[in-house]
C-alpha positions in Angstrom: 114.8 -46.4 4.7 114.2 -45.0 8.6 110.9 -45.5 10.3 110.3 -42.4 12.9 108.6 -43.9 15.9 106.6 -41.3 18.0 105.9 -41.3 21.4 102.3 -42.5 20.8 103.6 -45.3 18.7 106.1 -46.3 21.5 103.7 -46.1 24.1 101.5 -48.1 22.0 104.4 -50.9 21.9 105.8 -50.4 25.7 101.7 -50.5 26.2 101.2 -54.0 24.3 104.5 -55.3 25.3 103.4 -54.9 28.9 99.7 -56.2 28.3 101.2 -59.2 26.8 103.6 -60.1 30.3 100.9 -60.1 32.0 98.7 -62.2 29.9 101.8 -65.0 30.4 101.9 -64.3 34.2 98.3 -64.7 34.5 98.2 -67.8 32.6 101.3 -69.0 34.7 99.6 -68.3 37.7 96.8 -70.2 36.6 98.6 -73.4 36.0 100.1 -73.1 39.1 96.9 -73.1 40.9 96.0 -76.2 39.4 99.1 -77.7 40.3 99.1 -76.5 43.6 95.4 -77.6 43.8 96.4 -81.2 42.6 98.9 -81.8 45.2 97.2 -80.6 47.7 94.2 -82.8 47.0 96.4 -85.8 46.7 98.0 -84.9 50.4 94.7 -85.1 51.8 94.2 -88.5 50.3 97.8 -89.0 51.8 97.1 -88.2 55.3 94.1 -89.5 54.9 92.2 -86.4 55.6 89.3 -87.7 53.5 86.8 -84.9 54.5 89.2 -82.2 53.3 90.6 -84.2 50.3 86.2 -83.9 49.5 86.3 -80.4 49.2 88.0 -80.8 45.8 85.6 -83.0 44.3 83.4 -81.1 41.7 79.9 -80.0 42.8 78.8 -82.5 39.7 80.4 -85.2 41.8 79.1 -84.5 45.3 76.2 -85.0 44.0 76.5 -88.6 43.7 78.3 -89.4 46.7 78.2 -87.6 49.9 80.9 -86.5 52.0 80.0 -89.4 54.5 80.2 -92.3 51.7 83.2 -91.0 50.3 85.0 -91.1 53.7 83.9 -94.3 54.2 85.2 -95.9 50.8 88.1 -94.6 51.2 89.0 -95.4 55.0 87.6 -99.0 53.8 90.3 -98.7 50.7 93.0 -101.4 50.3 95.2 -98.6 49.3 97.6 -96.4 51.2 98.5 -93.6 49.3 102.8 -92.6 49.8 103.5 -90.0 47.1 102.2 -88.2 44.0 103.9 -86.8 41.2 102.7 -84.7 38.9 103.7 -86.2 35.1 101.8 -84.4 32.3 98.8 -81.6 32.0 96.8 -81.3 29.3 94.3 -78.6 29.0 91.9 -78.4 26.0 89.9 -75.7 27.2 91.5 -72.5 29.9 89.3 -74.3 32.2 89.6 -77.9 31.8 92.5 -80.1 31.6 93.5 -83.4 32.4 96.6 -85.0 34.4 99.0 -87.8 34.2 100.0 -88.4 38.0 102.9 -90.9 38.9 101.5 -92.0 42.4 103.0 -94.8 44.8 101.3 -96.5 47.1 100.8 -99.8 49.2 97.8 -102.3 48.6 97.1 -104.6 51.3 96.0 -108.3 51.1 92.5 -109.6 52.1 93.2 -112.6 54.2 97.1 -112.4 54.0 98.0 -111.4 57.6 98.8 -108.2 56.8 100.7 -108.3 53.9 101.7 -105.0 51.6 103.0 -104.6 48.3 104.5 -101.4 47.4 103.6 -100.5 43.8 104.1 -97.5 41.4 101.4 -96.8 39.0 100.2 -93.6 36.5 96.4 -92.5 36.8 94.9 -90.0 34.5 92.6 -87.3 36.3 90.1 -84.4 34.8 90.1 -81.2 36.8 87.5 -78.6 35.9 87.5 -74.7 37.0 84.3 -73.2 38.1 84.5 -69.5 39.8 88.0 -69.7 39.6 88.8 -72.4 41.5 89.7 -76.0 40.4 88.0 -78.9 40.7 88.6 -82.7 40.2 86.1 -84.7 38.4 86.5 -88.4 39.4 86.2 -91.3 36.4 85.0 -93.8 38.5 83.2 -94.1 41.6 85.3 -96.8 42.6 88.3 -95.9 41.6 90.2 -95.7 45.4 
């Protein structure tokens, strides 16, 4: 048995076919806006351009600490951030996911003359999107 296709039925399919590309793409270019917004959050914290690395912080957040106490936790941080990596994303929801980061860094001594250890850890991050931007949502305020 043959099945005639029209041209309304194959511009129905080209039509659907096409529709469905661009759902990926969108959804592609979605996660890459996260990820791109992840990393550049964490090379703010890097640099240690605190008042920029703010900006990312979710309007829920700011709420609780102002731009001015956040700078001044983490320029009074033990930690010095060297790289991030992003591990794992997990998103629940089209606008909320969360994120295993790989992140090296050095944590200086109290009282030691200086000294640094160099250590490698994982930390686990929610990120919300609200008018189609990204957002982090800290766990813990002192989390550094």
């Amino acid at each position: 048995m043959r099945v005639k296709i029209t041209m309304n039925k194959k511009r129905i399919i080209l039509l659907l076919v096409t529709m469905a590309i661009l759902l990926t793409s969108c959804q592609d270019n979605e996660a890459g806006k996260l990820d791109n917004r992840v990393i550049a959050f964490w090379d703010f914290k890097i640099n240690k351009d605190f008042k920029n690395a703010y900006q990312f912080l979710s309007t829920g957040w700011k709420k609780n600490e102002s731009e001015h106490e956040y700078i001044q936790r983490l320029m009074a941080s033990k930690v010095n951030w060297l790289s991030v990596k992003l591990n794992e994303k997990t998103c629940k929801q089209k606008d909320l996911c969360q994120l295993k980061l790989d992140i090296e860094y050095e944590y200086s001594f109290r009282g030691s003359f200086g000294d640094k250890i160099k250590i490698q850890s994982s930390v686990t991050e929610n990120w919300i999107m609200k008018g189609n931007i990204w957002y982090n949502v800290p766990v813990d305020k002192k989390l550094r």
